[in-house]
C-alpha positions as CSV (number, residue, x, y, z in Angstrom):
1,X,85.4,-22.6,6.5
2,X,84.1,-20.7,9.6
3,X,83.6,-17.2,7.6
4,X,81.8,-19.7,4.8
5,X,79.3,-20.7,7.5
6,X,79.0,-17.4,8.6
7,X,77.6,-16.2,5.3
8,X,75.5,-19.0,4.9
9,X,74.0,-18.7,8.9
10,X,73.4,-15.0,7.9
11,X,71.8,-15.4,4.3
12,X,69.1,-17.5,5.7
13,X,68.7,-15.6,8.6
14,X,67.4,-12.9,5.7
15,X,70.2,-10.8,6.6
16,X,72.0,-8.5,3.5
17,X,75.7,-7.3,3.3
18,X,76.3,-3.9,3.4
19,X,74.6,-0.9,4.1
20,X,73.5,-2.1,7.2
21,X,70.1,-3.9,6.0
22,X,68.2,-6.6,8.2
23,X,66.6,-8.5,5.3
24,X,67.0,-9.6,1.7
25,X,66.3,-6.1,-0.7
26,X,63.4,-7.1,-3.6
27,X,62.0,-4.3,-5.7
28,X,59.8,-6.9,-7.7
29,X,60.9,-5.9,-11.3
30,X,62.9,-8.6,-13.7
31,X,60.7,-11.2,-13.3
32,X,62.4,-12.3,-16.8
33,X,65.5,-11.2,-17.8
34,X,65.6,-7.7,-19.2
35,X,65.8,-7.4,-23.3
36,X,66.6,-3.9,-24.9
37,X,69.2,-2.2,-26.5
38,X,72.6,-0.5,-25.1
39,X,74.6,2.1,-26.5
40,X,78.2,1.4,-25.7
41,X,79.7,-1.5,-27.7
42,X,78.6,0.3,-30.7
43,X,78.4,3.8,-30.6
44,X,80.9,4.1,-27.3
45,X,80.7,8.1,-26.3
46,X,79.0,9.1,-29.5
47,X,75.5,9.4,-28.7
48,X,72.9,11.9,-29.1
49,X,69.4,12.8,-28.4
50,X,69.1,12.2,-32.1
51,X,70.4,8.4,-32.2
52,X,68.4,7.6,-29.4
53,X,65.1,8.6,-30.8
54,X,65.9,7.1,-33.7
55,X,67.0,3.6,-31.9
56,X,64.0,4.1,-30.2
57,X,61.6,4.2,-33.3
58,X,63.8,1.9,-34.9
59,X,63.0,-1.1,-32.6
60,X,59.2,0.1,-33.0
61,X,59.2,-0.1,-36.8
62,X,61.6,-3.2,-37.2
63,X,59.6,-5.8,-34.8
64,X,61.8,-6.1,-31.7
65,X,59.4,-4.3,-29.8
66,X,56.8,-6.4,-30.4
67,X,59.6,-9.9,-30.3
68,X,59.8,-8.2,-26.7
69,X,62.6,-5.7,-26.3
70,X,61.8,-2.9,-23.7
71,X,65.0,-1.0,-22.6
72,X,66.7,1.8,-24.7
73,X,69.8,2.6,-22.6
74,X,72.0,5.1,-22.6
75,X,75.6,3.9,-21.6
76,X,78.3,6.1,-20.3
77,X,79.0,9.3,-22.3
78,X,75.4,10.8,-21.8
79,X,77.3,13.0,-19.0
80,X,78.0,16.9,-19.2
81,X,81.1,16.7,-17.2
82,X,85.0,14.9,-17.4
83,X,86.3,14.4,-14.1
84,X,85.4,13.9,-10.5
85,X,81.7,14.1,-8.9
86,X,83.9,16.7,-6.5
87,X,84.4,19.1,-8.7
88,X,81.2,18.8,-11.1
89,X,77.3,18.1,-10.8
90,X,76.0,15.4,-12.6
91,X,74.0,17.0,-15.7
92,X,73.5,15.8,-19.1
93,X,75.2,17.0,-21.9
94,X,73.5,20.0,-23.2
95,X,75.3,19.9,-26.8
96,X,74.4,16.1,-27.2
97,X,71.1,15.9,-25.2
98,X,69.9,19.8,-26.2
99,X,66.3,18.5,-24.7
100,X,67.2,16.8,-21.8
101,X,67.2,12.6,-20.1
102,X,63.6,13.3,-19.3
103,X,62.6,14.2,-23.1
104,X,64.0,11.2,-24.2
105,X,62.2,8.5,-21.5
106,X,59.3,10.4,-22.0
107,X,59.3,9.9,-25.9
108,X,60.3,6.2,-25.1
109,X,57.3,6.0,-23.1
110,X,54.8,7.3,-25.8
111,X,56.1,4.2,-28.0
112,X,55.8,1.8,-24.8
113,X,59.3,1.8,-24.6
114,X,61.8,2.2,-21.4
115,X,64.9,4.3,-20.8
116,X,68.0,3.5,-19.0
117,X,70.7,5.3,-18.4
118,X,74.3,4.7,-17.1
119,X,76.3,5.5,-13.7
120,X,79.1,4.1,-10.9
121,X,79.9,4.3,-7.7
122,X,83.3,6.4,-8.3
123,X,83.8,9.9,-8.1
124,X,84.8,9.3,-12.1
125,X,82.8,6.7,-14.7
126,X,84.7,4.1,-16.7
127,X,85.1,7.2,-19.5
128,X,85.3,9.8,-17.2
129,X,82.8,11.2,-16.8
130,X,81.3,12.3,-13.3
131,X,80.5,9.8,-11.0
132,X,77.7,9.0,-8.3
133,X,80.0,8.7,-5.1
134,X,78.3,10.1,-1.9
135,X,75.2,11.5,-4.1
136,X,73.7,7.9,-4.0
137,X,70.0,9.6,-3.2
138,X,70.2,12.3,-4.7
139,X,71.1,10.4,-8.0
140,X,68.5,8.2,-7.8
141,X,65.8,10.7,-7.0
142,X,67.1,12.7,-10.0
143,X,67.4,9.6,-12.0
144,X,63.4,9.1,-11.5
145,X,62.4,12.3,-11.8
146,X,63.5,12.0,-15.2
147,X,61.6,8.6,-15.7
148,X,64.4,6.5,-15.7
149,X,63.4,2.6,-15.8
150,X,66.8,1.1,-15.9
151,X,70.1,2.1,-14.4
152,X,73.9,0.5,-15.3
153,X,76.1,0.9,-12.1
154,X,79.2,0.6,-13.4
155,X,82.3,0.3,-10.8
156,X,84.7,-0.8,-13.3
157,X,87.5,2.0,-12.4
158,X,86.7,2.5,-9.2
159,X,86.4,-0.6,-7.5
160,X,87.8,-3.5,-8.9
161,X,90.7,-4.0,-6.4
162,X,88.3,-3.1,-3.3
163,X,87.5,-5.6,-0.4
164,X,84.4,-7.5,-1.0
165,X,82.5,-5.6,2.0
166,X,83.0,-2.1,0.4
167,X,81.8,-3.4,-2.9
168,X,79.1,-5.0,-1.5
169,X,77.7,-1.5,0.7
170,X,78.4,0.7,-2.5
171,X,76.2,-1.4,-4.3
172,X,73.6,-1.8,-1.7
173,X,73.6,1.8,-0.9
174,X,72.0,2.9,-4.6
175,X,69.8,0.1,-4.5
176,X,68.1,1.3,-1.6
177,X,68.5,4.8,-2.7
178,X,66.7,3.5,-6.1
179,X,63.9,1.8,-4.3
180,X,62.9,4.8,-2.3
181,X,61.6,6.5,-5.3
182,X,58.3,6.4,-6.4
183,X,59.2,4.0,-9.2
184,X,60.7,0.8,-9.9
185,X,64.2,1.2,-12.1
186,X,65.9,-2.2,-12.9
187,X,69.5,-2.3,-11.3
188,X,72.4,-3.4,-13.2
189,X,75.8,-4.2,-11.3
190,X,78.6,-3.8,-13.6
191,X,81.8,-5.3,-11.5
192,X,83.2,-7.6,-14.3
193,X,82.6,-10.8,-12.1
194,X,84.6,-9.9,-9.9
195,X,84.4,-10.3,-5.5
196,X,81.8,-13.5,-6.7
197,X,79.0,-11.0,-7.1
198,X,76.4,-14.0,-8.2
199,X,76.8,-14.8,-4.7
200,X,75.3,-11.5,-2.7
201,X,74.0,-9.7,-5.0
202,X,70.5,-11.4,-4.9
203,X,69.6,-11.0,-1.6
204,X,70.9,-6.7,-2.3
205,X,67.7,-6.4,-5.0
206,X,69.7,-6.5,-7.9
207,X,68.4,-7.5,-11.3
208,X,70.7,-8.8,-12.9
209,X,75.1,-8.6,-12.4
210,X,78.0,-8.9,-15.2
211,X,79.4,-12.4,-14.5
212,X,83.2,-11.8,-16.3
213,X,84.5,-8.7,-18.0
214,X,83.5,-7.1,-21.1
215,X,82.5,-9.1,-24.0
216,X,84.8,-8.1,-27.9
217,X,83.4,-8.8,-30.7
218,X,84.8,-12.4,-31.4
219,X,83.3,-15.9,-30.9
220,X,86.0,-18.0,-30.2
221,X,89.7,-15.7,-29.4
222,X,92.4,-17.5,-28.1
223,X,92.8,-16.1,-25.0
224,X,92.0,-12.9,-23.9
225,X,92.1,-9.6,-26.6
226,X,94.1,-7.5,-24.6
227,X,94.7,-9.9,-22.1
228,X,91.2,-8.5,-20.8
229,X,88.2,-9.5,-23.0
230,X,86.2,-12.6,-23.2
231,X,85.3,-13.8,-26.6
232,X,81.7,-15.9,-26.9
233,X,83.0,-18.9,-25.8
234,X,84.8,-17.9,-22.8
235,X,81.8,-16.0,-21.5
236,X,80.0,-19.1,-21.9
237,X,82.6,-21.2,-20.0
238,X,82.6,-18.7,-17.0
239,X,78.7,-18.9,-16.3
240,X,79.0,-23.2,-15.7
241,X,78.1,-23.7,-12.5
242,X,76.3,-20.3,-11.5
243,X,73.2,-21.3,-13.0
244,X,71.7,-21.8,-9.3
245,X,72.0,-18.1,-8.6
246,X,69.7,-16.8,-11.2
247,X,66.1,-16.4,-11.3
248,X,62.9,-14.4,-11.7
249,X,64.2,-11.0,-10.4
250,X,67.7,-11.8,-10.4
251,X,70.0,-12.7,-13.8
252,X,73.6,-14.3,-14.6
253,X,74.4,-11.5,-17.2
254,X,76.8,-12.5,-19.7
255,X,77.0,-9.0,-21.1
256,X,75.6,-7.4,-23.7
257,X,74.8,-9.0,-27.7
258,X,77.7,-8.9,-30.1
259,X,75.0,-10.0,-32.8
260,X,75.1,-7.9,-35.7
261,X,78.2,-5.3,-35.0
262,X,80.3,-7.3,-37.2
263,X,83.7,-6.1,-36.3
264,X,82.8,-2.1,-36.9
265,X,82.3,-1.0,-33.5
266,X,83.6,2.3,-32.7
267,X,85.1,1.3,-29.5
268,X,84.8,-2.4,-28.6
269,X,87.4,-4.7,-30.0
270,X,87.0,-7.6,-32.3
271,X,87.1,-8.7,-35.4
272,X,83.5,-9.8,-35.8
273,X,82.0,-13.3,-36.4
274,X,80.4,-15.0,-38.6
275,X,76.3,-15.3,-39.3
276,X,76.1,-18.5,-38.0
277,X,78.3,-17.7,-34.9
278,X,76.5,-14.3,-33.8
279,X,73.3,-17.0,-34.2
280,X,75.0,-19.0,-31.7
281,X,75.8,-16.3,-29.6
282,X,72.0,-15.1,-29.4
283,X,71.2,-18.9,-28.7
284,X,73.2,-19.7,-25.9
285,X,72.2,-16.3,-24.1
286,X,68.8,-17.0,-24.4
287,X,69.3,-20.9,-23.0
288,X,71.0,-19.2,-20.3
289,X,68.4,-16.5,-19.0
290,X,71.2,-13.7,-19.1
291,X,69.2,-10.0,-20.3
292,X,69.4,-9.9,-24.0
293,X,70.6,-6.6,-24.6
294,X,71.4,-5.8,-28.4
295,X,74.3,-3.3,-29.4
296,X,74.3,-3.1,-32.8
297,X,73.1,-0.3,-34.4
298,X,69.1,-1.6,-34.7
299,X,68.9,1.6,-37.5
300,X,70.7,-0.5,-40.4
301,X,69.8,-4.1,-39.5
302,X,70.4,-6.5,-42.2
303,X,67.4,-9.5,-42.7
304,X,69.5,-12.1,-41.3
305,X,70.3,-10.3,-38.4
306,X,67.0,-8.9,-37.5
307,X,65.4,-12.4,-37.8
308,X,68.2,-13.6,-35.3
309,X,67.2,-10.7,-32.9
310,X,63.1,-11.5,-33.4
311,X,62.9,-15.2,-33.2
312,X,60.0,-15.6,-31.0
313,X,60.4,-19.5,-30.2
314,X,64.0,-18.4,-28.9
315,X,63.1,-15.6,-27.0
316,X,60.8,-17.9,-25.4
317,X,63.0,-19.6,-23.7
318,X,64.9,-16.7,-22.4
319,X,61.6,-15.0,-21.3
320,X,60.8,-18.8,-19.5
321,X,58.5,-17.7,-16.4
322,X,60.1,-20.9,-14.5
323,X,63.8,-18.6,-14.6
324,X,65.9,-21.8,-14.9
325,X,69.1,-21.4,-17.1
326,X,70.4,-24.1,-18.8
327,X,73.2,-26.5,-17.3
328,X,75.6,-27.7,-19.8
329,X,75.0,-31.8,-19.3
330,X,77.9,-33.0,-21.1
331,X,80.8,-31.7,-22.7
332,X,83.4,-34.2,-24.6
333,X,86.0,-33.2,-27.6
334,X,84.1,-29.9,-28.2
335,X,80.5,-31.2,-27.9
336,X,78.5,-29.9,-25.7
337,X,75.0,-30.5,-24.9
338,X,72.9,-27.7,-22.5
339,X,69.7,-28.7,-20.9
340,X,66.7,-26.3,-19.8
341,X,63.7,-27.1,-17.9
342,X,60.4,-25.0,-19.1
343,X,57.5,-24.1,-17.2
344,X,54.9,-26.2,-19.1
345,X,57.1,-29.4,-18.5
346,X,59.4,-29.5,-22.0
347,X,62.8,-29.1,-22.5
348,X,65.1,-27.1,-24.4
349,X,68.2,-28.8,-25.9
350,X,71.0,-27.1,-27.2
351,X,73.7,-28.5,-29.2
352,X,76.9,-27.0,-29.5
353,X,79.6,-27.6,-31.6
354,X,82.5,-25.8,-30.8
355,X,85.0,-27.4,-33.2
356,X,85.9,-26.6,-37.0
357,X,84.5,-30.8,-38.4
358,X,80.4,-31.0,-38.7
359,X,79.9,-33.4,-36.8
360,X,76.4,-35.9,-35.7
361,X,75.1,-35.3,-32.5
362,X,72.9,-36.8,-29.9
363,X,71.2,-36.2,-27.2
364,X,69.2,-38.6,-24.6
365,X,66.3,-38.1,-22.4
366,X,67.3,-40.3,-20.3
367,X,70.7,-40.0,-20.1
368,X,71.4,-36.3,-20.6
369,X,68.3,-34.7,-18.8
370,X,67.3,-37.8,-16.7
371,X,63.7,-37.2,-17.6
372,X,61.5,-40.9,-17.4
373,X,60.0,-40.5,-20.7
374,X,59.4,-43.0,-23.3
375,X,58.3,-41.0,-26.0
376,X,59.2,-37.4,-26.8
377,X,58.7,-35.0,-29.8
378,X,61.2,-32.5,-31.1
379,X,61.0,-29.3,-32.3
380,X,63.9,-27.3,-34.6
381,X,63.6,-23.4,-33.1
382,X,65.4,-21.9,-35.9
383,X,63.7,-24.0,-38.6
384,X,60.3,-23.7,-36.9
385,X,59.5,-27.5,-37.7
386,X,58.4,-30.4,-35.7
387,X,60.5,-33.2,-36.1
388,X,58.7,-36.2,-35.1
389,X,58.3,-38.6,-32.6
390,X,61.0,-40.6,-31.1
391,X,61.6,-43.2,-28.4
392,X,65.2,-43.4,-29.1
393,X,67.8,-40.8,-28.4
394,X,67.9,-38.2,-30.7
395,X,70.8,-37.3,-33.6
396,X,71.4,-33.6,-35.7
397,X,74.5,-32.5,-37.8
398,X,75.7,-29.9,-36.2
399,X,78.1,-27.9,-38.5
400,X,81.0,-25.8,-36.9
401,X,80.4,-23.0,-34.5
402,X,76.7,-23.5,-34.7
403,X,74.2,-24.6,-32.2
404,X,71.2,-26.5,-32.6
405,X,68.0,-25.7,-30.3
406,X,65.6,-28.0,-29.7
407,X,62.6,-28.3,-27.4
408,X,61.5,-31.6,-26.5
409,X,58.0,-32.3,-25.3
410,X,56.8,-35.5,-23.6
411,X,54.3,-37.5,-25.6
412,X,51.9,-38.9,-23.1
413,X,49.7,-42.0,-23.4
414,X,46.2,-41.1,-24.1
415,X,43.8,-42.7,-21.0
């Protein structure tokens, strides 16, 4: 209890944990959560100048550029070197990246595009590869001389087991080090949920934090795939009640989009889902503000897929300037109903059925998001209809797996 309110005392006192800061670290960037592309579920260490450039025109010429999507980012594998930082400098790959990281960010660029790229606080990555430990600044000043705009620090190997206060400074430290440079690079903290990072790494200028371990390609597993990965579902269970730590600059991640990989990932396990579930799956990330960061490969998109990707009235709630995530309101026999206040005064509604029977569902004003109203209209997202006016609480079928979104508006009496 007294180590609680010591935490407390020193958060509002603007103090920061680690590193020895005095005040809460902002770099200003992520005032909505981050959308873009990643390379790792898919392609794992196979990647290329080549893919790249062609992900990059990709999302130009297929729409999700203009639905929104920024980020390209290179995950780990882009690295010349296997082994410790030590005993290697960190370079890229001169077979795989013949042109160099700053080729590729500045083609990104050229197509209003951004480029991330992938590191950790280890002497090794997750794969491998050469690390950043004790080159902090001299990684991030390499990192933006090469244009970077995003950066994935990953501390999966190398810290998982370590004492909250040493996580805490190594992540600190390159966030500094990234905020001395002459420009802003989004900083992603990869620790898996673990050492409650929603609970620090706000006030250490972090954009946005992985809030459980790695996402496989399922929707609903039973249990853990290698007693390790969450499925949809479980990744959706672990971010109740964190919803109060997110907001413009700072995101719940619930890791990256299984949409559209369909159980043929190179590395990431899974057996796929179904349309309807990877639908879901987009959804719920976007009711919940965590970055929408697509894997699949966005080269050889199918039309349902790619219209589950672009859906602007979706997107729009993830890209909500207010930054409040959705609370789940009631949950009851595998029901569940998720509530989301918008900046111009509506609501978004989800309903989720996580069951195998269709079953009717309802939702109140009143009841579930305690609003006053007496008469509301709703809106179908996916179907892009208006639904009518009602004064009474609302019912949908809801077949299995899926999730209805709604957004419901407040009709107001004319003077």
């Amino acid at each position: 209890m007294l180590r609680k309110a010591l935490l407390v005392l020193l958060l509002l006192s603007g103090a920061v944990f680690g590193a020895g800061s005095e005040k809460p670290l902002s770099n200003g960037l992520a005032k909505t959560p981050p959308m873009g592309w990643s390379s790792w579920n898919n392609f794992a260490e196979n990647i290329s100048e080549q893919l790249i450039i062609e992900t990059i025109d990709a999302m130009v010429a297929n729409g999700m550029q203009a639905a929104g999507y920024q980020y390209v980012n290179l995950d780990d594998g882009w690295q010349r070197y296997k082994g410790e930082r030590r005993d290697h400098p960190l370079e890229a790959d001169p077979v795989k990246f013949p042109h160099g990281i700053k080729y590729l960010s500045d083609y990104a660029h050229s197509k209003g595009l951004k480029l991330g790229i992938y590191s950790g606080p280890g002497q090794s990555t997750c794969a491998g590869y050469t690390g950043s430990e004790g080159h902090e600044k001299q990684d991030a000043a390499l990192f933006a001389s090469w244009g970077v705009d995003h950066l994935k620090y990953d501390s999966c190997c190398s810290h998982k087991d370590a004492p909250d206060d040493v996580v805490k400074t190594v992540f600190a430290t390159m966030s500094k080090a990234l905020m001395a440079q002459p420009r802003g690079i989004v900083l992603h903290a990869c620790h898996c949920g673990w050492s409650n990072i929603w609970e620090w790494a706000p006030a250490m200028g972090i954009n946005h934090w992985r809030i459980g371990q790695d996402i496989s390609d399922d929707f609903d597993y039973p249990g853990n795939r290698e007693g390790y990965y969450f499925d949809v579902l479980d990744m959706l269970d672990r971010g109740v009640g964190l919803e109060k730590y997110a907001g413009p600059g700072h995101w719940n991640d619930y890791d990256m989009l299984v949409v559209g990989l369909n159980g043929k990932s190179v590395d990431l396990v899974g057996a796929g889902a179904s349309n309807v579930e990877y639908r879901t799956h987009f959804s719920l990330w976007a009711m919940e503000d965590s970055p929408l960061l697509a894997s699949a490969d966005l080269r050889r998109l199918d039309a349902y897929t790619l219209e589950t990707f672009t859906n602007p009235e979706v997107i729009a709630l993830n890209q909500d300037p207010l930054g409040k995530p959705a609370k789940r309101v009631r949950s009851r026999d595998g029901l569940e109903v998720f509530a989301k206040e918008l900046a111009d005064g509506s609501w978004a509604v989800a309903l989720l059925n996580r069951g195998s029977p269709t079953a009717d569902m309802t939702f109140s004003v009143h009841k579930d998001l305690n609003l006053p109203w007496i008469k509301y209209t709703v809106r179908d997202l996916w179907k892009h209809k208006d639904l009518g006016e009602f004064e009474i609480p609302y019912t949908a079928e809801v077949i299995s797996h899926e999730a209805r979104i709604f957004r419901v508006t407040e009709v107001k009496d004319k003077p």
